[in-house]
C-alpha positions as CSV (number, residue, x, y, z in Angstrom):
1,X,10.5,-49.8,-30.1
2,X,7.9,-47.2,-29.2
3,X,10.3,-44.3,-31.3
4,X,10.2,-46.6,-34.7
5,X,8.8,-44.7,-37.4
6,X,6.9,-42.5,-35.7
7,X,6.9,-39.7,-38.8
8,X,7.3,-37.0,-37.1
9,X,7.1,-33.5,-39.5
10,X,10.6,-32.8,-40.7
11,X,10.6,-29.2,-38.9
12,X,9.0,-30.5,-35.3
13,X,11.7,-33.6,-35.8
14,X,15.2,-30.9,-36.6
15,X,13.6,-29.0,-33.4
16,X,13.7,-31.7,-30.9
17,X,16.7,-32.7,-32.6
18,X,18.5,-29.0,-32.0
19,X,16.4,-28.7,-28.6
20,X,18.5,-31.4,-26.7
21,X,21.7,-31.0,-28.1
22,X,24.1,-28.7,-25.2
23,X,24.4,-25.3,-25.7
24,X,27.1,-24.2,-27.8
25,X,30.7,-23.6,-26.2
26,X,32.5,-22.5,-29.0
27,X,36.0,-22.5,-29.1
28,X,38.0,-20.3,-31.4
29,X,41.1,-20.3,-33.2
30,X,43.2,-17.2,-34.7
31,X,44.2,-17.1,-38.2
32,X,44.8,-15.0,-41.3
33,X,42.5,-13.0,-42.5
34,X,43.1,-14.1,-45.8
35,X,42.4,-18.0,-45.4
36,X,39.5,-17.0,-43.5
37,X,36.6,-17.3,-46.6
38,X,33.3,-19.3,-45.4
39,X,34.3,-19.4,-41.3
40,X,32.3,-18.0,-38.2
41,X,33.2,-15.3,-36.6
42,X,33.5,-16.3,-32.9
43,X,34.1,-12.8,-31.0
44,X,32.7,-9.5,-32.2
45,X,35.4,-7.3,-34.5
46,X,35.2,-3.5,-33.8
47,X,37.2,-0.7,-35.7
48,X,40.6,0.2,-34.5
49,X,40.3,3.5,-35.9
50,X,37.7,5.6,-38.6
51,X,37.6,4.5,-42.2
52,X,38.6,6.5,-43.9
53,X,40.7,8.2,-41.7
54,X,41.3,11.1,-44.2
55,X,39.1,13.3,-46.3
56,X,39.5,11.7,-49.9
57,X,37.7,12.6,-53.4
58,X,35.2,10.2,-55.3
59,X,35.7,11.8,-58.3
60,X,38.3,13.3,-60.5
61,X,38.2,17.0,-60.8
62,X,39.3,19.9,-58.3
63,X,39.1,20.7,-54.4
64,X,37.0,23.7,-53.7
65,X,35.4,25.9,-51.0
66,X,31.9,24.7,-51.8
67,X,30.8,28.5,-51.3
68,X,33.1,30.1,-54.0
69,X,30.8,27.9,-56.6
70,X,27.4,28.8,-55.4
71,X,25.4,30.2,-58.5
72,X,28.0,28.7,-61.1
73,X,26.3,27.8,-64.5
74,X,27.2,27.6,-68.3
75,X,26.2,31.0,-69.0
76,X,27.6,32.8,-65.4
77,X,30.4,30.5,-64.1
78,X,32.9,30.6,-61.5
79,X,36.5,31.6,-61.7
80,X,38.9,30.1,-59.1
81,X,42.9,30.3,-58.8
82,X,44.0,27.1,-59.6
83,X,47.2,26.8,-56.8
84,X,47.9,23.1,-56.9
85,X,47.9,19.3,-57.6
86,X,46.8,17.0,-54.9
87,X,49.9,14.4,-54.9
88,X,48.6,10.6,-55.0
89,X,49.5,8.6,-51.5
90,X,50.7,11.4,-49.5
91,X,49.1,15.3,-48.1
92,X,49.3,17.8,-49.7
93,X,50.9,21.2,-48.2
94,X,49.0,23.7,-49.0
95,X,45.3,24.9,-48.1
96,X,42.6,26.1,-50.0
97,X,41.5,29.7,-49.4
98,X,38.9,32.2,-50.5
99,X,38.3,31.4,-54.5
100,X,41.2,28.9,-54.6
101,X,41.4,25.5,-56.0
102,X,43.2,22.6,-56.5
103,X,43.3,19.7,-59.2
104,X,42.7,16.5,-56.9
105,X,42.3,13.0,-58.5
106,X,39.8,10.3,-57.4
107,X,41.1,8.7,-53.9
108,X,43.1,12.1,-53.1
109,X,43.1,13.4,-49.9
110,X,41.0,17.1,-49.3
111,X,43.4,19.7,-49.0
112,X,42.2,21.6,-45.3
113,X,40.0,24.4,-46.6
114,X,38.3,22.5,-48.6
115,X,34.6,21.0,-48.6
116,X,33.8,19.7,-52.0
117,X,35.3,18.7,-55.5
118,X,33.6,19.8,-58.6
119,X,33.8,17.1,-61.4
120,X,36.1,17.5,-63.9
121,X,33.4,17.9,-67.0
122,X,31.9,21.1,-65.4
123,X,35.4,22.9,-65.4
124,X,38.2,24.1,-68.3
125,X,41.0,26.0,-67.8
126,X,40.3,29.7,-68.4
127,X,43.8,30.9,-68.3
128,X,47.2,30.2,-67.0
129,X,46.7,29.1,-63.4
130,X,42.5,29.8,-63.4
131,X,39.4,27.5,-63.5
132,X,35.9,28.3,-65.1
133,X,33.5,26.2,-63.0
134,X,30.0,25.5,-64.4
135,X,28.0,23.8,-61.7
136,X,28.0,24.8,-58.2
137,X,28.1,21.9,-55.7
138,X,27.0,21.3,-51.9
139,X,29.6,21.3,-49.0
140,X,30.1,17.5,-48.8
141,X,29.7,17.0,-52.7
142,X,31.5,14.3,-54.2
143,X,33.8,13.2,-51.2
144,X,34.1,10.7,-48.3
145,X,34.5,12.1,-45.0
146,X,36.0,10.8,-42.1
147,X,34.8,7.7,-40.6
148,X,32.1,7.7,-43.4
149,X,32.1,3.8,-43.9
150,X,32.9,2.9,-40.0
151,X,33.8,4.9,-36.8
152,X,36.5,4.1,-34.5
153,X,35.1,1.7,-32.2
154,X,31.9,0.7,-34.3
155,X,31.4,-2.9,-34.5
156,X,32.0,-4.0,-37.9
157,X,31.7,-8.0,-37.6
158,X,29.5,-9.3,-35.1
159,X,29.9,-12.9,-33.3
160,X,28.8,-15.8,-35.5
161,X,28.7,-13.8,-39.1
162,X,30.1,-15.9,-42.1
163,X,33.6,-14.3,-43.6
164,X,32.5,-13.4,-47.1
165,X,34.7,-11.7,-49.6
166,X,33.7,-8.2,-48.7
167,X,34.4,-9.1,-44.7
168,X,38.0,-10.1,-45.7
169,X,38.2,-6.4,-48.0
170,X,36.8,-4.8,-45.3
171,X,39.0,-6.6,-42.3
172,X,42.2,-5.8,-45.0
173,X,41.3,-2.2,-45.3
174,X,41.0,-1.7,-41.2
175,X,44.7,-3.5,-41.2
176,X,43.6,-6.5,-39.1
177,X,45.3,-9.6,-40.5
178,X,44.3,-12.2,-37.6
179,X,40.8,-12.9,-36.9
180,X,39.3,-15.4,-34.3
181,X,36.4,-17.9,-35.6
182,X,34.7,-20.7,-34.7
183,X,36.9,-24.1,-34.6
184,X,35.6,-26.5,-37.0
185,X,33.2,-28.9,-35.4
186,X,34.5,-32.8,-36.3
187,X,31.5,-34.6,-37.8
188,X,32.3,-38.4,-37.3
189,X,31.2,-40.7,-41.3
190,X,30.1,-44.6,-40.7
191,X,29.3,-46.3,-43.4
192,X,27.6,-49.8,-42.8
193,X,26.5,-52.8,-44.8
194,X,28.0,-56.2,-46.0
195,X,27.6,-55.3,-49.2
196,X,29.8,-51.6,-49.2
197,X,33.0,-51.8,-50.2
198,X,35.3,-48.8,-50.6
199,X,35.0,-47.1,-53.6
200,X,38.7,-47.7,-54.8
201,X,37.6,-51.3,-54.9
202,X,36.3,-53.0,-57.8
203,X,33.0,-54.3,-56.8
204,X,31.9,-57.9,-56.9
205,X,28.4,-58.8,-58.1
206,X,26.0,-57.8,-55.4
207,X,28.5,-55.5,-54.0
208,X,28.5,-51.1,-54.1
209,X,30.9,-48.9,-53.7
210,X,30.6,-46.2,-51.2
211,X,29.4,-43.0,-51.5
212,X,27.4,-41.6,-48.5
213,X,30.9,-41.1,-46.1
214,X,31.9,-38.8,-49.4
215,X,28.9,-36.8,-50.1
216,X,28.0,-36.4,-46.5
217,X,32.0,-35.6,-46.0
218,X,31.5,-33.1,-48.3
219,X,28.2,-31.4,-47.2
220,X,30.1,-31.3,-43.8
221,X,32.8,-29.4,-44.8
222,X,31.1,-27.1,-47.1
223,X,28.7,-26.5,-44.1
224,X,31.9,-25.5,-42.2
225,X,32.9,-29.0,-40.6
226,X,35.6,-31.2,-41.0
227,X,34.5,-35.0,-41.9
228,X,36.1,-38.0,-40.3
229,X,35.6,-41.4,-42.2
230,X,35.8,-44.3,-39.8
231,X,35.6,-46.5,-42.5
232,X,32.9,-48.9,-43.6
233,X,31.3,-51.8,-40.7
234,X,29.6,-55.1,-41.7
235,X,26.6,-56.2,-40.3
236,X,27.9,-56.5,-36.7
237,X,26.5,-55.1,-34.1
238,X,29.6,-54.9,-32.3
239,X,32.0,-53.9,-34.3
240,X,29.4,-50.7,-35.0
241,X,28.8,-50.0,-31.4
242,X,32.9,-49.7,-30.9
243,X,33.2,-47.6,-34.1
244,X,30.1,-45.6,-32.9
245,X,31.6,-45.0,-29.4
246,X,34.9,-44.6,-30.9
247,X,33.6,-41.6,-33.4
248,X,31.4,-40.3,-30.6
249,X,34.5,-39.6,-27.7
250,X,36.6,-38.2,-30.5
251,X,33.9,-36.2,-32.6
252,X,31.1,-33.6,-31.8
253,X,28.5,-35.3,-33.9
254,X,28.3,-38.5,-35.6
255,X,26.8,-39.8,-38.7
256,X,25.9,-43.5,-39.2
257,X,24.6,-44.4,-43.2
258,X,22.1,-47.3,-43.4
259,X,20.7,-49.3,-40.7
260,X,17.7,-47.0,-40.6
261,X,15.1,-49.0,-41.7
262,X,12.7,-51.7,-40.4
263,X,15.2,-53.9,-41.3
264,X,15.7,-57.1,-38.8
265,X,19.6,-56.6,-39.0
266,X,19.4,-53.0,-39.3
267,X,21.0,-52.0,-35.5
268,X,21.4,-47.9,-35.7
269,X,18.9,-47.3,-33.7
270,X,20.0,-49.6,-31.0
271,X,23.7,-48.8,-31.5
272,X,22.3,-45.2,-30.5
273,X,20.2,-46.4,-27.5
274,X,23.3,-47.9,-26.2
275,X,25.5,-44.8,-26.6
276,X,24.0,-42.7,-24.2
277,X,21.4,-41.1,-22.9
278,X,18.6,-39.7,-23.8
279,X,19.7,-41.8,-27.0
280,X,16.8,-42.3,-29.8
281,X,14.7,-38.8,-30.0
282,X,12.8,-39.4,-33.6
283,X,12.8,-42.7,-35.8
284,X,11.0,-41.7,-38.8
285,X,10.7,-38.8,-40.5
286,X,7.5,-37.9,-42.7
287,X,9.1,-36.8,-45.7
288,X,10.5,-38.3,-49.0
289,X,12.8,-39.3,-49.6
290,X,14.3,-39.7,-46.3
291,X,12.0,-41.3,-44.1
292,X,13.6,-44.2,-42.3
293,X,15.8,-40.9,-40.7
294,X,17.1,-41.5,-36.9
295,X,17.5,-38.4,-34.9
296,X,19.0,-39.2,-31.4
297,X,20.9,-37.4,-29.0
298,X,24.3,-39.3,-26.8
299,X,25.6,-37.2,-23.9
300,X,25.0,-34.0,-25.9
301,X,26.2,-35.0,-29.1
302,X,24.1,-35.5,-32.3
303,X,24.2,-38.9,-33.7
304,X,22.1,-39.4,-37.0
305,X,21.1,-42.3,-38.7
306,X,20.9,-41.7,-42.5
307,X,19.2,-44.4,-44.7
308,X,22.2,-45.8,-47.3
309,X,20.2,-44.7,-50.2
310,X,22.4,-42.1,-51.5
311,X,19.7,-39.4,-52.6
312,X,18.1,-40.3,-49.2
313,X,21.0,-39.6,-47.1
314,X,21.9,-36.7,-49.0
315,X,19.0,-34.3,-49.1
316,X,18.3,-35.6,-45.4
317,X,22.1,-33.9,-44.5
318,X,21.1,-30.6,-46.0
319,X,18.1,-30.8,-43.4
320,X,19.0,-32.2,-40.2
321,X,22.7,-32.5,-40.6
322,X,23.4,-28.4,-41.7
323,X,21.5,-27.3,-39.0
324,X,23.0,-29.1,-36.1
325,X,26.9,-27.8,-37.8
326,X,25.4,-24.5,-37.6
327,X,24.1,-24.7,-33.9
328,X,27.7,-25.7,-33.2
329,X,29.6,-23.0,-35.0
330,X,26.7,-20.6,-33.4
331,X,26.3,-19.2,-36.9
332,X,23.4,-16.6,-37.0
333,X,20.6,-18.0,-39.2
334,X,21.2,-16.6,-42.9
335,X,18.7,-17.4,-45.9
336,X,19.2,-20.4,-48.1
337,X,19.8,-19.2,-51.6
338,X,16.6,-19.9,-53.4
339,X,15.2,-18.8,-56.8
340,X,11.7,-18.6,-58.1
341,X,10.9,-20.7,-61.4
342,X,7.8,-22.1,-63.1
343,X,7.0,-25.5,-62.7
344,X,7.2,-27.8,-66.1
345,X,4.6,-30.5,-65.1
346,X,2.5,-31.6,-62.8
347,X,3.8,-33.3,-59.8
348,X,1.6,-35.6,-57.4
349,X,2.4,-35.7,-53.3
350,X,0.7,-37.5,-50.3
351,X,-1.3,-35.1,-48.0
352,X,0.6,-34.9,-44.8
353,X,3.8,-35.7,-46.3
354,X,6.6,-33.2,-47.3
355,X,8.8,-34.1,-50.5
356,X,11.8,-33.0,-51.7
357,X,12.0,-33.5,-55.2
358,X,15.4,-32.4,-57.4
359,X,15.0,-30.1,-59.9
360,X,16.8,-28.9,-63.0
361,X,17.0,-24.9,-63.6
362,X,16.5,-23.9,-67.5
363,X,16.7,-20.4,-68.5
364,X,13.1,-19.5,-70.3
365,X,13.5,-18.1,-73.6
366,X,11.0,-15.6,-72.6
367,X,12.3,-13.8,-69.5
368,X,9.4,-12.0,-67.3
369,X,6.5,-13.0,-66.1
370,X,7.0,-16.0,-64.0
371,X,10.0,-16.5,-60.8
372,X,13.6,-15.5,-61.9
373,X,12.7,-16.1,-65.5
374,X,13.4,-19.8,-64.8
375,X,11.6,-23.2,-65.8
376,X,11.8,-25.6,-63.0
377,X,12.5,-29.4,-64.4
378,X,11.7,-32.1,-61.7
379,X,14.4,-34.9,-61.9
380,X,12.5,-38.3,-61.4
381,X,14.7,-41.2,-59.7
382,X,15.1,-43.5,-57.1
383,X,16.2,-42.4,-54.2
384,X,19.2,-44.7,-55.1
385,X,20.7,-42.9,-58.0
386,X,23.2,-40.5,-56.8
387,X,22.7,-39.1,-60.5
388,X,19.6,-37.7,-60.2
389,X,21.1,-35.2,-57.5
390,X,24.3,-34.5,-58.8
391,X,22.0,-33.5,-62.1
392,X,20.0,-31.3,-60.1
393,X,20.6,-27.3,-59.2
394,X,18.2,-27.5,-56.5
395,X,15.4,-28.9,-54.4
396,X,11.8,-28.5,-54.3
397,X,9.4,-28.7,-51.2
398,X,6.2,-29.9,-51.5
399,X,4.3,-28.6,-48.6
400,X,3.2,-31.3,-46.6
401,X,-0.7,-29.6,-46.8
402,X,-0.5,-29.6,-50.4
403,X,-1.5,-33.1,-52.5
404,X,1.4,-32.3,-55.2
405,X,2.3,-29.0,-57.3
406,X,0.6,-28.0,-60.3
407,X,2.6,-27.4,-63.7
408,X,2.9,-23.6,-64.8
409,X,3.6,-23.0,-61.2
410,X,5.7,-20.6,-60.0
411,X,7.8,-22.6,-57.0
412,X,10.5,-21.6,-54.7
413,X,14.1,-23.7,-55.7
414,X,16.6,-24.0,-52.4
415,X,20.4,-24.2,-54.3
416,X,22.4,-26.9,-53.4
């Protein structure tokens, strides 16, 4: 087995990985705008018409020539006939002519004449139909003009942007309702091991219940997949070829929890060998936790070996399991939400190696001075106690140059 733990760097290991999968066909699906939060966009969305498509005000107060106030102050104002009300939801019928005005309220459409609204705390009324103005404004002052947020035409979405919330506002406000994405790529869950039962089981001594097919199944579908459990396989290396092969012809990746390690009955890698070609790319990864990692490749599908240590196979999903959902949605790369926070003690690594340790997030007491005003609280564990994850708020890389992190710190914190 010339592939078996070869500890390759996690980075030059996800790049092989992501450098023989196929390129991405996406196909797409049309749905609602409105159960469209967290999905790819898979074609480029463009502006049916300006927005807005009217003149409207930003602020209370009244519709003016922007001219008729030039030179207005407390002590010299401006007098202007006041000939109207804007009406709310509709255009209003008159026009605004030399020294005329009109009251207009905020999202009112600019009677024509008009080029700027004076705020309603530089005016009073002087007399019976007449303003006194006391600030001049700037043609353009205090209003949106036509096809100020978008133009007709302009492309507002491009391919592979996430929906957010303001996407769907924005989508809503240009009257689109149906929007194609990306179709969710189906990510395959094995679980393997005598000793895994499932977790609605009560376990017998020596026995675990499952939890990699539901964390991972989680990560999946928070990354924008849908998870399919095949269940959990004994220590049969047939039975785990035919559920491998069965996940494999009905899934775009596949996932495949313990059976990683240098274990004699551990068979992943040769389940994967068998699968197709080019089969095994990387056994071993140079990180903690994580390392006994298989990264291989089966007629252009992803299949990854995760170690069955729970911590393990999680924190290894967020970094070669994310990625390789994203290549298949053709997301466009967008920043992991990180903060900055100050390391509480000292924390040791092996040169050459890069950790991932799981930290806590306290708010300092004393805010300033170091990160986000954060302490940083390393969570120490095995890698088999799915506790000291789901106590975490983030992860923490040790560089794989640097021997360990120094308390008082200030260290970058990905979210999970």
């Amino acid at each position: 087995m010339p592939e078996f733990l070869t500890l390759l760097p996690p980075d030059e290991a996800r790049e092989k990985l992501l450098s023989h999968l196929s390129a991405p066909t996406v196909d797409s699906v049309s749905i609602d705008v409105s159960s469209a939060l967290g999905r790819i966009i898979a074609a480029d969305v463009y502006a049916p018409h300006p927005l807005p498509d009217f003149q409207r005000t930003t602020v209370d107060g009244y519709a003016v020539r922007a001219q008729d106030t030039f030179g207005a102050t407390d002590s010299l104002p401006a007098y202007l006939n006041l000939i109207g009300e804007v009406p709310m939801g509709d255009s209003p019928s008159f026009e605004i002519g030399i020294g005329q005005c009109a009251l207009i309220h905020t999202g009112g459409m600019l009677p024509n004449g008009a080029d700027a609204v004076v705020m309603l705390e530089y005016t009073q009324s002087a007399r019976t139909n007449e303003i006194e103005i006391f600030k001049s404004v700037a043609d353009g002052e205090n209003l949106i003009r036509i096809g100020e947020d978008v133009a007709q035409n302009q492309l507002v979405i491009p391919k592979g942007a996430q929906i957010r919330p303001a996407e769907i506002g924005g989508l809503m406000a240009l009257g689109i309702l149906k929007v194609n994405v990306a179709k969710e790529p189906r990510v395959g869950l094995i679980s393997t091991g005598d000793e895994v039962i499932d977790p609605s089981q009560t376990p017998r001594p020596g026995q675990v219940r499952d939890i990699n097919s539901y964390t991972l199944g989680a990560l999946v579908e928070k990354s924008g997949g849908v998870a399919v459990r095949y269940g959990i396989f004994g220590d049969s290396f047939q039975l785990l070829k035919e559920a491998a092969a069965k996940a494999l012809s009905e899934c775009d990746v596949v996932i495949i929890t313990a059976g990683s390690s240098a274990s004699t009955r551990d068979m992943t890698a040769e389940v994967i060998r068998q699968l197709g070609k080019p089969g095994v790319l990387v056994h071993g990864i140079n990180t903690r936790p994580g390392k006994p990692t298989i990264l291989g490749v089966c007629s252009g599908k992803a299949v990854i070996g995760l170690p069955g240590n729970p911590v393990s196979a999680l924190v290894n999903g967020y970094l070669f399991v994310v990625p390789v959902i994203e290549k298949l949605l053709d997301a466009s790369p967008k920043p992991k939400a990180t903060v900055q926070a100050k390391l509480t003690v000292n924390l040791p690594s092996q040169a050459g190696r890069e950790d991932w340790w799981p930290v806590r997030l306290v708010l300092s007491q004393v805010r300033g001075g170091h990160g986000d005003g954060f302490s940083a609280e390393p969570i120490f564990g095995k890698s088999n106690l799915i506790f000291t994850l789901a106590s975490a708020d983030g992860l923490l890389r040790i560089h794989p140059d640097a021997t360990g992190l120094s308390a008082g710190e200030v260290v970058e914190v990905v979210l999970i």
